[in-house]
KOLGUPA-287049 format. One line per 2 residues: for each residue y, z, x of C-alpha. Coordinates in steps of 0.5 Angstrom, whole numbers. Each point is the difference from the previous one (the first is absolute). Example, Ala and Ser with C-alpha at 12.3 -4.5 7.8 and 13.67 -1.06 7.14 Angstrom:
BEGIN
-9:16:25 | 7:-2:2
END
This chain:
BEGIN
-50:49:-26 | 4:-3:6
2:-7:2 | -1:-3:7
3:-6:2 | -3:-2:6
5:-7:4 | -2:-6:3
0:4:8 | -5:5:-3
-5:-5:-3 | 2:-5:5
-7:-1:3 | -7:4:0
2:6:4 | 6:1:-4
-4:-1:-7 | -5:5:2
5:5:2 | 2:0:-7
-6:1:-3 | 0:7:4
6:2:-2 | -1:-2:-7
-7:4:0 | 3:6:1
4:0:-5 | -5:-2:-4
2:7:-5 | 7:-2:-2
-4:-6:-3 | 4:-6:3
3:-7:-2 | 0:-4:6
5:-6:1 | -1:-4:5
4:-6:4 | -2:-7:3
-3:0:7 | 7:1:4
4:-7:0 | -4:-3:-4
4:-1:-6 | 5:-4:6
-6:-4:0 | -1:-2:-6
7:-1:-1 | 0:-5:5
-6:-3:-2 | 3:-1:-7
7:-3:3 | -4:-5:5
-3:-2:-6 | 5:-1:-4
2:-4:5 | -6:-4:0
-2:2:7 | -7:1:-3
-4:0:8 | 5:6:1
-2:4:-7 | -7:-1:0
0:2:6 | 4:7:0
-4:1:-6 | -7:-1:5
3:5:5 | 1:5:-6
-7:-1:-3 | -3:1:7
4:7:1 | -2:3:-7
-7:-2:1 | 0:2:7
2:7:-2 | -4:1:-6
-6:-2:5 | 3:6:4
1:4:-5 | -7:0:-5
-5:-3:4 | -5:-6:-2
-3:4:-6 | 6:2:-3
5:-7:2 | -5:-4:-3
1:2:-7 | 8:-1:1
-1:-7:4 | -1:-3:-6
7:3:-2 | 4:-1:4
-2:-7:1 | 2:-2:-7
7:3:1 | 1:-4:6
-3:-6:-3 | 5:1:-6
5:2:5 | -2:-8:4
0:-4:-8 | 8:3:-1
2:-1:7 | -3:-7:-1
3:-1:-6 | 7:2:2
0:-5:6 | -2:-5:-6
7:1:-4 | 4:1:7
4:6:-4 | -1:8:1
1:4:-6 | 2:6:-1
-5:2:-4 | -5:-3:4
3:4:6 | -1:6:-4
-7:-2:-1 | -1:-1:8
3:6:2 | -3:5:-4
-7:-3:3 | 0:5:7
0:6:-5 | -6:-2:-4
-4:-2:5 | 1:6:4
0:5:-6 | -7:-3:-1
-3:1:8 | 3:7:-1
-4:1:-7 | -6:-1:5
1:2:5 | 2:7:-4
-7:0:-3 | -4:-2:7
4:7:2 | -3:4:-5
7:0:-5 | -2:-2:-7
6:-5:-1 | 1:-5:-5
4:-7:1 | 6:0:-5
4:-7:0 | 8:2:-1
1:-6:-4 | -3:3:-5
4:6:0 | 6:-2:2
4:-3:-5 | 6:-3:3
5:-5:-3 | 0:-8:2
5:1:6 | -5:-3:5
1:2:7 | 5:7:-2
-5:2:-6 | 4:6:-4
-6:4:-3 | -1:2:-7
-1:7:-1 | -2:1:-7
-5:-5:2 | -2:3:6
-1:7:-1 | -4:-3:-6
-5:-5:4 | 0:7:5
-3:4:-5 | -4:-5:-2
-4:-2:5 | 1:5:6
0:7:-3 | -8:-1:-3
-1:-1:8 | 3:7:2
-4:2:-5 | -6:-2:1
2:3:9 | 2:-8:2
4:-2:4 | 3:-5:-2
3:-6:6 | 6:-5:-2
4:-4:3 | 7:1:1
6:-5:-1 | -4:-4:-5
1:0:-8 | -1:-5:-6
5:-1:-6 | -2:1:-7
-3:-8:0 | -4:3:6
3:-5:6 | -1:3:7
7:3:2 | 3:4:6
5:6:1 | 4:-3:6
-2:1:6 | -1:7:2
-2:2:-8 | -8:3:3
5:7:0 | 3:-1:-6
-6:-2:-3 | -3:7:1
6:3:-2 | -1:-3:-6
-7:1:-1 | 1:8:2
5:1:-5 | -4:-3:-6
-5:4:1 | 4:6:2
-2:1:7 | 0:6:3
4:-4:5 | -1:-6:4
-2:-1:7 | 4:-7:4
-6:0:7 | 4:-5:6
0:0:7 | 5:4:1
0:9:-1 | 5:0:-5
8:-2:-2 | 3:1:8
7:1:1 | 2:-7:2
-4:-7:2 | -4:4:7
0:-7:3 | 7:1:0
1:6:2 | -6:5:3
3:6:-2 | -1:0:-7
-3:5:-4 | -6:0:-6
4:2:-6 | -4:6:-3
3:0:-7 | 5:-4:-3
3:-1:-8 | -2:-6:-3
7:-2:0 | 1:0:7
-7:-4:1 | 2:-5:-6
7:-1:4 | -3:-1:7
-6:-4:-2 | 6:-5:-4
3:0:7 | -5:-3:5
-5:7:1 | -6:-5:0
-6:5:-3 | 2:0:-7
1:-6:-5 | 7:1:-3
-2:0:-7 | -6:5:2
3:6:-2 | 2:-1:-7
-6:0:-4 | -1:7:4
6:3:-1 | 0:-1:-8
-6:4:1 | 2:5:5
-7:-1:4 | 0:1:8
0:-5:4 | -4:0:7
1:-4:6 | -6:0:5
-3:-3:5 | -7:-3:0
-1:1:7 | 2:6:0
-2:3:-6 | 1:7:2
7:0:1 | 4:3:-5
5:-6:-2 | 5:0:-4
1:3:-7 | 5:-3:-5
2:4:-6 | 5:1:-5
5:5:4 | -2:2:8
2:5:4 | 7:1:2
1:-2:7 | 5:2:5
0:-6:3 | 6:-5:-3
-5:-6:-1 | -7:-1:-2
-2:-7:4 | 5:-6:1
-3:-7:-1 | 3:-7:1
-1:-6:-4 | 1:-7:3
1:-8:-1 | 6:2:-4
5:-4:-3 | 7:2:0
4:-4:-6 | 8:-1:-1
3:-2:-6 | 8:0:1
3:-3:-7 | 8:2:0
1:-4:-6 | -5:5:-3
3:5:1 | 0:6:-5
-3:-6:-4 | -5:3:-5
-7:-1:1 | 0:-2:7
-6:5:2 | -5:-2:-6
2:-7:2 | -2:1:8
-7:5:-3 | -2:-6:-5
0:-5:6 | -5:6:4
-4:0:-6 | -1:-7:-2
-3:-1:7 | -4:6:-1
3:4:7 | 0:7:0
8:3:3 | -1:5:4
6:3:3 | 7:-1:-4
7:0:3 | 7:-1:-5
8:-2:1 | 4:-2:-5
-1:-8:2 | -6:0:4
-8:3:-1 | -5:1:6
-7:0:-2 | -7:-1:4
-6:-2:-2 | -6:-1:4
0:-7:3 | -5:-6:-3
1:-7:-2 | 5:2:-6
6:1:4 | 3:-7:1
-2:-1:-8 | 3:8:-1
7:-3:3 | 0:-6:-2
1:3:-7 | 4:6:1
5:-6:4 | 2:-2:-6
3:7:-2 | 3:2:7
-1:-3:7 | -6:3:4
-2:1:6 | -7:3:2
-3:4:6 | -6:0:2
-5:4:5 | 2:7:-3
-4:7:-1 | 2:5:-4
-1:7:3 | -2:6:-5
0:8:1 | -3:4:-5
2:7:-1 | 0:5:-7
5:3:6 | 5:-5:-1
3:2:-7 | 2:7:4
2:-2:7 | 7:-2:2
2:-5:5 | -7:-3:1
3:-6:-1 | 5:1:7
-6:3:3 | -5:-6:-1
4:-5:2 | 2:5:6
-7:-1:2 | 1:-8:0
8:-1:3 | -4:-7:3
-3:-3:-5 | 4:-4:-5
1:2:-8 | 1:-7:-4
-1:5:-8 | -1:8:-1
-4:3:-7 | 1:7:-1
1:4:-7 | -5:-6:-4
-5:4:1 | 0:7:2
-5:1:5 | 1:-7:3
6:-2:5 | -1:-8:2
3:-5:4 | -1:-7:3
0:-1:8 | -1:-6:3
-9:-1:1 | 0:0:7
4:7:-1 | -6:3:-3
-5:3:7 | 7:3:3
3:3:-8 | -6:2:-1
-1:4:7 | 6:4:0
0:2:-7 | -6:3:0
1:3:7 | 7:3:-3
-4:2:-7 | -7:3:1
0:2:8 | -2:7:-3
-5:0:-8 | 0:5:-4
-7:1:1 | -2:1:-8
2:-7:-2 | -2:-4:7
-5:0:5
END
């Protein structure tokens, strides 16, 4: 069996749910699981109807949730015909009335919960996956609604859920296998679980991918498909650079690496799941569904190019602790992590004196909390409007001089951090963010003007 996950751009309206309906029905033999997102920017909607409700604002929720309730009846219209919409109205009109109760309950106590969050953000997956269930069976595919809450069991950190697997390859064999069986297909939503105590909960945004990596390594998937809009992983972000180039093949630790530091087709977590499993992971496009895409597996072919792809990450914070007094002090470093760990914010890049600690993290509210807290063990300064730029490569291990002949490429754009030798297949470093467009241009020209035509297309 195989795992499909379909994103919010390819499920975005009619057209696009009819098109995965065909790609679906031609691998009809390889017995798939389908995991589909919300309609594209549905889940900011709802976020956004959920935050205007906590303020109280309950003309402006009850209004987004109007306009959503128009543009998923429109389509399931477009997409079933009357005969066949009249049976899912009544559906839908009961999860867009339950949606209004707690939206009006949440304008009521002037206070938005986290766990209300999760149950709100969540919806789009759970009416989107019931539209595509009928609208796979009007097509001729024998599909069955599956409610990922029932299946994927995760812990009570509502908003950034952590799965529990033993449970869940439990409930996946439980519920969903006897439908493969049985030559169904079975249609989730992504991004959505429950705890044991059965409360909604969400993998954080994104998690539609690492639901299906979940998914497909608890069912032993042959290997597991991520549909977008998009023909593969490329060699960087095309809008900022034209030239780049669809990556045929790449090692999950290379793609792992690159979805970590901005590549935005894959979810960070994605890989994990299918990693410990070893199952293939594809990433294709729903509008070009005959495009070869790109294939990641455990190890890839050699390249002879030094760099697989480069990727930036933005809205980074640049953070400095100097504390002379504490020099050489035991336990300065655990201090300063602790400090991160308690406001809950991942360090990205790391660099070390004797008296003096630069970290960056991505920037959010906490910052001004964060350094405030790590005043009271050195003096601290913060900068912001950072990115980070990454280039990976399984060639960098093996190559000397590539620190001169990076930086070479980029004698204008000013270096505020380095990171190489933390990861072997990853050299970093920190740039100002209005630099990304001109650093990104003159390394990928410097570094993959000619491809290796085994690796890249």
């Amino acid at each position: 069996m195989i795992v499909m996950k379909f994103g919010g751009t390819s499920v975005q309206d009619a057209e696009a749910i009819d098109r995965v309906a065909a790609i679906v029905r031609e691998r009809l033999h390889e017995h798939p699981v389908v995991i589909v997102s919300a309609l594209a920017r549905m889940t900011d909607q709802l976020l956004a109807m959920a935050n205007a409700a906590g303020t109280g604002d309950r003309e402006k929720t009850l209004e987004l949730s109007r306009a959503a309730r128009e543009r998923h009846f429109n389509c399931a219209s477009d997409l079933l015909g009357t005969g066949r919409f009249v049976q899912i109205h009544s559906e839908l009109e009961e999860e867009f009335n339950a949606l209004d109760d707690l939206l009006r309950g949440i304008v009521a106590v002037g206070e938005l919960t986290p766990r209300t969050t999760d149950n709100i953000a969540g919806f789009g997956e759970r009416v989107s996956s019931k539209i595509a269930t009928a609208a796979f069976s009007v097509r001729g595919i024998h599909a069955s609604h599956v409610d990922s809450r029932k299946c994927i069991i995760t812990d009570s950190n509502f908003t950034r859920a952590v799965p529990q697997f033993d449970g869940t390859n439990a409930r996946l064999n439980e519920i969903v296998s006897p439908l493969l069986k049985h030559e169904r297909v079975p249609v989730m939503g992504g991004f959505i679980g429950s705890n044991r105590e059965g409360i909604s909960t969400t993998l954080g945004r994104g998690g539609s991918d690492f639901s299906a990596a979940i998914i497909g390594a608890g069912l032993n998937a042959e290997r597991i498909e991520i549909w977008t809009d998009v023909d593969g992983m490329m060699t960087t972000d095309p809008n900022l650079c034209p030239e780049a180039r669809r990556i045929k093949t790449i090692s999950f630790e290379e793609a792992a690496e690159l979805a970590y530091f901005g590549a935005k087709v894959l979810h960070p977590a994605t890989l994990l799941p299918a990693i410990q499993k070893n199952i293939p992971v594809l990433i294709l496009n729903s509008r070009n569904a005959k495009n070869e895409g790109t294939r990641i597996t455990a190890t890839a072919p050699k390249s002879k190019n030094i760099f697989k792809a480069i990727a930036a990450k933005k809205r980074i914070t640049i953070v400095d602790i100097v504390a002379t007094r504490m020099l050489m002090a035991h336990g300065f470093l655990k201090s300063i992590f602790e400090i991160f760990a308690s406001h809950r914010c991942p360090v990205d890049m790391v660099s070390t004196s004797e008296v003096s600690v630069s970290v960056t993290v991505d920037s959010n509210e906490s910052i001004a909390a964060i350094a405030a807290d790590l005043g009271k063990l050195a003096d601290v300064k913060y900068q912001g409007r950072k990115a980070i730029v990454c280039l990976v490569g399984e060639n960098i291990r093996s190559t000397p001089g590539i620190a001169a002949k990076v930086f070479s490429a980029i004698p204008d754009v000013t270096i505020h951090m380095i990171s190489q030798g933390a990861s072997e297949i990853n050299l970093s470093f920190v740039i100002d963010e209005a630099d990304v467009p001109q650093a990104i241009s003159q390394l990928h020209k410097a570094f993959f003007s000619t491809v290796d035509p085994e690796v890249f297309a």
